[in-house]
C-alpha positions in Angstrom: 248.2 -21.7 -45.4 246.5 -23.1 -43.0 242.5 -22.5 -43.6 240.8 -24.0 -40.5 241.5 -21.4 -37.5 240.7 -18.3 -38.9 236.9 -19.1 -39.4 237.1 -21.4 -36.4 237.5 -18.0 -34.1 234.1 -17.1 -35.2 232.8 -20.7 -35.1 234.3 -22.1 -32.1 231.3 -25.0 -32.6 232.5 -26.2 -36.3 233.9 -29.3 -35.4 231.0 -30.1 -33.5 228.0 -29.0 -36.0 229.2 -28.7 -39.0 228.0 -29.6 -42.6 229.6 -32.8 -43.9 230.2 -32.2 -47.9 231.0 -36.0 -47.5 227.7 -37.5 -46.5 225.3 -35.8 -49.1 225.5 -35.8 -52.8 223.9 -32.6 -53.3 224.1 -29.4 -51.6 221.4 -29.4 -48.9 222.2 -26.1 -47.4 221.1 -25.0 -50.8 218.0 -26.8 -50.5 217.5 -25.4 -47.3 217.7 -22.0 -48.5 215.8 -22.5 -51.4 213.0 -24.1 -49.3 213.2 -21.1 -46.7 212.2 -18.8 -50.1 209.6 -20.9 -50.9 207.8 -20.4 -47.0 208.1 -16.7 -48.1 206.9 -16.7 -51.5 203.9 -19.0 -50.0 203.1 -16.5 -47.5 203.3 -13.7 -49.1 201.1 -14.5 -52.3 198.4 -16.5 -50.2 197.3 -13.1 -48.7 195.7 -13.4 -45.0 197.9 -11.7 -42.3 198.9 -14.5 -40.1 202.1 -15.1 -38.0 204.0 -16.1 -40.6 204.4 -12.8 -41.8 206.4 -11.6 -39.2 209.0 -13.3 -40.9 208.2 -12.9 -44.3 207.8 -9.2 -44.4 211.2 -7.9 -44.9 212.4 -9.3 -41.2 215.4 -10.6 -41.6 216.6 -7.6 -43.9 214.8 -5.9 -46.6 214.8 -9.3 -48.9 211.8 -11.0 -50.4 211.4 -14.9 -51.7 211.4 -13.6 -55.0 215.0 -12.0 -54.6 216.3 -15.3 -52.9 214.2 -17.7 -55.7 216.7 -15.5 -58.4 219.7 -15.3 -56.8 219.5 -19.3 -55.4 218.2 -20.2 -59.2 221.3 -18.6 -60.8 223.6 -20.1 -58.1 222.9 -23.6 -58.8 222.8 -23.2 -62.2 226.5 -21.9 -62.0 227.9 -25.0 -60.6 225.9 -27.0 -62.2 227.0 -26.0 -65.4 230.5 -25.9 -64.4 229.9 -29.5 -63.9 228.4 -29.9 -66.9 231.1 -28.4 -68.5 234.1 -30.0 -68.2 232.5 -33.5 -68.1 230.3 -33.1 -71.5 231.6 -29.9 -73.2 229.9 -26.6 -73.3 227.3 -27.2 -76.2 225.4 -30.4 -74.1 225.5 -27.8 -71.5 223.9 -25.4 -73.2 221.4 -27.3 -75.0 219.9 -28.7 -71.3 219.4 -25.5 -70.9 217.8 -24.4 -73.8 215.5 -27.8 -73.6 214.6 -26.5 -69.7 214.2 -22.7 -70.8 211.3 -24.3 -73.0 210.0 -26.6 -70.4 209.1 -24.1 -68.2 207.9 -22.2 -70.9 205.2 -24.6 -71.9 204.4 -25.4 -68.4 204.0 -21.2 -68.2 201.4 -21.6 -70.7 199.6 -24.4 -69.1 199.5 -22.4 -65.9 198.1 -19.6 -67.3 195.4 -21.2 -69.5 194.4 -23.1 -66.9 193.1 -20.5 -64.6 190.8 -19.5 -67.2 189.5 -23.1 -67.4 189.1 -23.1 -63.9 187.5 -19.4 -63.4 185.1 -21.5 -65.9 183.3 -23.8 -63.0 180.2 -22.2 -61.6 181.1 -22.7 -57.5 184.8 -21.6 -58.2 185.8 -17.9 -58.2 189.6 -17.4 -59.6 189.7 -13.8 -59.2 192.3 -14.0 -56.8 194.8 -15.1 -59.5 193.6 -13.0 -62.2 193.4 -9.8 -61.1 196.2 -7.6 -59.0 195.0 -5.5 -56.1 197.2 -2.8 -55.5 197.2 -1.0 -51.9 198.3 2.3 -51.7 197.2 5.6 -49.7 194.9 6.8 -52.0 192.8 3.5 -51.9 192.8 0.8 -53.4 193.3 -0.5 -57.2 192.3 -3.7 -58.9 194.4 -4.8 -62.3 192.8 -6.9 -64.6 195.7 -9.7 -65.4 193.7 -11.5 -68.1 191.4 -10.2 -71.2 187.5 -10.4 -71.0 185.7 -12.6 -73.1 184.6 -9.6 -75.5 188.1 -8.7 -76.4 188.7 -12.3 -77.0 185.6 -12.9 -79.5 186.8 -9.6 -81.3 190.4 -9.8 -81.5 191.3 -13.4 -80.9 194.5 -13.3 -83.2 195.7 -10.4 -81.1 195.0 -11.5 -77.4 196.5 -15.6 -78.3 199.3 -13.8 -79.3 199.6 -11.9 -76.2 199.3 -15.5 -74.4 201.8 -16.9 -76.1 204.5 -13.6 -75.2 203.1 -14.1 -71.7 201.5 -10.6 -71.3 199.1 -13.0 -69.2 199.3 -14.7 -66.5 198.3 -15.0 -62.6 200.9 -12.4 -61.0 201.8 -15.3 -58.2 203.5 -17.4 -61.1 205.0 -13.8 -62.6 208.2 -14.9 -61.7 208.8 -17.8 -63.8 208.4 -15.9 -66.9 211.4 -14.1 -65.6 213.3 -17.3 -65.1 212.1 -18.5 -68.5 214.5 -15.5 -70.3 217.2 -15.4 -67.6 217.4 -19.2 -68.6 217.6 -18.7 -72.3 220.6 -16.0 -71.9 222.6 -18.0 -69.5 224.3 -19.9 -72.1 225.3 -16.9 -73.5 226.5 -15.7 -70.1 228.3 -19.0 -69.2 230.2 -19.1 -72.3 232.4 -15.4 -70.9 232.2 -17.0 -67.5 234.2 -20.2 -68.6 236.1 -18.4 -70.3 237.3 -16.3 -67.1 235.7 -13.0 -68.4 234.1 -12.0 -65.6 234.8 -8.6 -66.0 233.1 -8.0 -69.1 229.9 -10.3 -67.9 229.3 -7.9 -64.5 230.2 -5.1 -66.2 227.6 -5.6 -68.9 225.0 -7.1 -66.3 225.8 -3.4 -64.1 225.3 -1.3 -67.3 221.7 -2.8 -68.1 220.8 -2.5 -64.6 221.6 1.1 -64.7 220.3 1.9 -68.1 216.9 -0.2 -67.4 216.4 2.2 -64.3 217.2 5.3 -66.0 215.0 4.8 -69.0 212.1 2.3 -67.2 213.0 0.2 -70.3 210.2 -3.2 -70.8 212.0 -5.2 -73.6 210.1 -8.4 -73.5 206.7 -6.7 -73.2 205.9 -9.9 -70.6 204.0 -9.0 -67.9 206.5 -10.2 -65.3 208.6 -7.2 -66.3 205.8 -5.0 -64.8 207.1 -6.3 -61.5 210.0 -7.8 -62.2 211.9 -5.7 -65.1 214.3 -8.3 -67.1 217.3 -5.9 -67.2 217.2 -5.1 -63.6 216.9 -8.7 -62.2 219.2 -9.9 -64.6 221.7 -8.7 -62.1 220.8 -10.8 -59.2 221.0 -14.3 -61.6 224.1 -13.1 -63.1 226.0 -12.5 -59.9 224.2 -15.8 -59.0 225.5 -17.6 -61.9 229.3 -16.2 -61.2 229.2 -17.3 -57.4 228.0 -20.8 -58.0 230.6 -21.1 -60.8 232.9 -20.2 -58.5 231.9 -21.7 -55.2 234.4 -23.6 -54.3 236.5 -20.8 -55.2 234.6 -18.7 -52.8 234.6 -21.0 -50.4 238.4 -21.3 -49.7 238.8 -17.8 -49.8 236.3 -17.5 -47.4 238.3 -20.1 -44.9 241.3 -17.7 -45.4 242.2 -15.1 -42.5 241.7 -12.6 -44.8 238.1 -13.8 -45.9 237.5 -14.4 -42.3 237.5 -11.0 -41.9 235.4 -10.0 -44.7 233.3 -12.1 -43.6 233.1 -10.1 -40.8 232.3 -6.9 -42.7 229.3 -9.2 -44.0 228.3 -9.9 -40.6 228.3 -6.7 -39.3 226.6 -5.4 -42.3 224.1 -8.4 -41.7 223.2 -6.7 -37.9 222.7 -2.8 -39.5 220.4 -4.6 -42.2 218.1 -6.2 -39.5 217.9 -3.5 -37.6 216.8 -1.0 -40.3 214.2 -3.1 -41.2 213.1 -3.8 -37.6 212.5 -0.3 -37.8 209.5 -0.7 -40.4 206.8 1.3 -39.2 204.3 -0.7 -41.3 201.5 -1.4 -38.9 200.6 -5.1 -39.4 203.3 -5.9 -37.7 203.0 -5.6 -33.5 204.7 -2.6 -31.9 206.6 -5.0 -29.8 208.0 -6.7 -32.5 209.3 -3.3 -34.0 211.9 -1.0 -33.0 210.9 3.0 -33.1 214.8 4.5 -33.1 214.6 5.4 -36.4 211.3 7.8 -37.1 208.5 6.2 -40.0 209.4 9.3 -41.8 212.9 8.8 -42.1 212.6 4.9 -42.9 210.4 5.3 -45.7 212.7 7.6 -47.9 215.9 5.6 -46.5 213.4 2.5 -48.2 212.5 4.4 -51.2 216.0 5.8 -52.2 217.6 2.8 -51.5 215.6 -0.5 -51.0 212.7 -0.4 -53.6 211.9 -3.6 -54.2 211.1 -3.5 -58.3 213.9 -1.3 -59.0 215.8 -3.3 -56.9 217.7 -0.4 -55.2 221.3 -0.3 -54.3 220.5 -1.5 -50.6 218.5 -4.3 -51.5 221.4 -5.4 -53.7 223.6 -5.4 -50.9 221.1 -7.1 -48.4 220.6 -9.8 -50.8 223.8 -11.3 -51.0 224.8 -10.1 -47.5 221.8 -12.6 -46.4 223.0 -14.8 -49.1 226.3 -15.2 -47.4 225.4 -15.4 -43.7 222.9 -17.9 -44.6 225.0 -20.2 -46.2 227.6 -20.0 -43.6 225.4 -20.3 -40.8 223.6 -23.7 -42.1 227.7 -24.6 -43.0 228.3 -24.5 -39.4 225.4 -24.9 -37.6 224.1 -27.5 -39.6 223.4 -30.3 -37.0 221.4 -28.5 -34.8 219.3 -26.4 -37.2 218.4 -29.4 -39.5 217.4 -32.2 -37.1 214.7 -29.1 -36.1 213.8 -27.4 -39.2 215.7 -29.8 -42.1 213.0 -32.1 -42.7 210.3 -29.6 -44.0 212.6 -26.8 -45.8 214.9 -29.6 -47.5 212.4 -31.7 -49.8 210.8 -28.3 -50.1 213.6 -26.8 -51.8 214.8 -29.6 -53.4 211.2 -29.5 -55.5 210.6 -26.1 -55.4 209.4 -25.7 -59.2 206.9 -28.3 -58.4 205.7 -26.5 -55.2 205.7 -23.1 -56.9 203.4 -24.4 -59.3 201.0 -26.1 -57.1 200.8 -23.1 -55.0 199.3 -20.9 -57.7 196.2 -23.3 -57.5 196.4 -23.6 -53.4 195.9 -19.8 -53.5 192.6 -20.0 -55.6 191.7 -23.0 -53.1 192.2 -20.4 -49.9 190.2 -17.6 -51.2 187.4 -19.6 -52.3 186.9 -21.0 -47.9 185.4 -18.2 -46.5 186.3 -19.7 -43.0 189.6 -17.7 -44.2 188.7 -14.4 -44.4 187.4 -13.7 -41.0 190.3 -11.5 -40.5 191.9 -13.8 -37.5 195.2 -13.9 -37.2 194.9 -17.1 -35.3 192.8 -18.7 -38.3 195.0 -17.3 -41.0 197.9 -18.9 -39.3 195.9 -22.4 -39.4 195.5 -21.5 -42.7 199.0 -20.7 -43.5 200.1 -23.6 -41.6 197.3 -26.4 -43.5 198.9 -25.1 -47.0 202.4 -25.5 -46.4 201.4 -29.6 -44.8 199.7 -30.0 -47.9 202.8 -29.5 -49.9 205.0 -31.0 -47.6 202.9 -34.3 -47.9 202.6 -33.8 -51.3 206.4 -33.9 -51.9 206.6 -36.1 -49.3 204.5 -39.0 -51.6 205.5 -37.6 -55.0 202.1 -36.8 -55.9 201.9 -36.4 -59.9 205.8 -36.1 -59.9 205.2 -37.4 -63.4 203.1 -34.5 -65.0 204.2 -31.9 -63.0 208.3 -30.6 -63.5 210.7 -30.1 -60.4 
């Protein structure tokens, strides 16, 4: 069968722009992505309303970076572990992941001890990391994320316990503890993928999503499951795992006429996505900037039934991967173009995301203790934005502590 013309009617400029699998040893559309999550995840968690929000808040569908750091994270796990696999057997396999699940435990606990130590310094306020301030319409709520010293002097057995579960922690680093178990159960996982059971791996990962939402089920006690509930986002590294497994796989079918035509179910599926969202009546963003055919009443219980973000809702599922998938293709064939203009910053990004991630728990407590930041400016908070994201650019840029700090 010949694979080349049925994408090339939907890429006429393939030849042209296309990625070349050839030149790079590693996957930099992946990168690419991955480094694109990270600008969201950045955003979002240093919290000033600036420009870059226009992006980040659910504008290219209803997707966050913290959807995309899961999915991405189980992707190249899969085919790196297929790798893995067939060159040094399934147990080395699994015991680098093991040794990493524990990595990035310990470095969890650093994290989170830390803040304490630095909340400790008279001039610096850490508040910002260790409380949560929920905004909702009957005002405003502020969750303590860490214990108070009299708690600590009276029951210190009890609360280093709950350190060492992570029931503490700054809720911008949240996430990892997530990745922490997801990385301890993909061996587990791995071993039915490699053995072609795919069947019984999504049907299991679909019955704990369902289960977890019908009984609001907290197994780990971590406080990442608050946000982020283990056997609901287990889903979106699972399906992550299978599809990097099975790239290549994917890939060819893809490259068929028949996949050229679901891929155009994806696309058009894509265009209803972003114009739902662009629909959003929230108000930060600028009425020309929004679309007003569907009414704010009708959005928000289309968003609630089917695109809640912690429950991860049925549409958001779809979204993901739909975004996923256009993505991917979209750096596969435009590639040329879109790197030489946006390549050099989202590339080394991604490629050390952990090490970013990390860093940018601390940049956070940096931004909220400048008060030239909270003038309410849009115009400053973009500077700010922007200063933040140079600052870990050059930072990757000149491997600063690369040796202390994981990738």
């Amino acid at each position: 069968m010949n694979k080349v013309p049925a994408m090339k009617l939907m890429f006429p400029f393939a030849d042209k722009w296309h990625y070349s699998s050839d030149i790079h040893k590693r996957d930099l559309r992946i990168d690419f992505i991955r480094g694109f999550v990270m600008l969201f995840l950045i955003v979002v968690h240093i919290d000033m309303i600036s420009f870059y929000d226009y992006l980040a808040w659910e504008r290219i569908g209803a997707v966050t970076g913290a959807e995309g750091f899961v999915i991405i994270s189980g992707l190249i796990l899969g085919f790196l572990s297929r790798l893995r696999i067939n060159h040094d057997g399934f147990m080395s396999m699994a015991g680098k992941q093991f040794n990493r699940s524990f990595l990035l435990y310990k470095t969890s606990i650093v994290v989170i001890l830390s803040i304490i130590i630095i909340d400790l310094i008279p001039f610096i306020d850490a508040s910002v990391t260790m409380n949560f301030t929920m905004y909702g319409e009957h005002g405003v709520k502020i969750y303590s994320l860490y214990p108070n010293w009299d708690s600590f002097l009276h029951n210190y057995n009890r609360v280093i316990a709950k350190f060492l579960i992570l029931r503490y922690g700054p809720h911008q680093f949240q996430i990892l503890g997530l990745y922490v178990f997801l990385l301890m159960l993909s061996p587990f996982i791995l071993w039915f993928i490699s053995r072609g059971k795919i069947g019984i791996v999504l049907t299991l990962s679909w019955i704990a999503y369902f289960v977890n939402n019908g009984f609001n089920l907290r197994i780990t006690g971590a406080q990442f499951e608050y946000a982020f509930p283990l056997m609901v986002w287990q889903l979106l590294f699972v399906h992550g795992l299978v599809i990097g497994y099975y790239r290549n796989e994917i890939w060819n079918f893809f490259h068929s006429r028949k996949g050229a035509w679901v891929f155009a179910l994806i696309l058009l599926l894509f265009v209803v996505f972003l114009f739902f969202t662009y629909n959003s009546p929230i108000k930060e963003i600028p009425a020309y900037l929004r679309l007003n055919v569907i009414s704010p009443e009708t959005f928000r219980f289309i968003h609630d039934k089917f695109f809640t973000k912690n429950t991860l809702g049925i549409g958001r599922l779809v979204n993901d991967f739909v975004v996923l998938f256009v993505s991917y293709a979209m750096l596969s064939y435009f590639w040329k173009p879109i790197y030489k203009f946006f390549g050099w910053f989202f590339v080394p990004i991604g490629q050390a995301s952990l090490y970013v991630f990390i860093l940018h728990v601390y940049i956070c407590i940096l931004i909220a203790n400048i008060t030239f930041f909270h003038q309410g400016n849009i115009y400053i908070n973009t500077l700010g934005h922007t200063l933040v994201l140079a600052i870990l650019w050059l930072m990757v840029r000149y491997k600063v502590a690369y040796k202390w700090i994981p990738r």
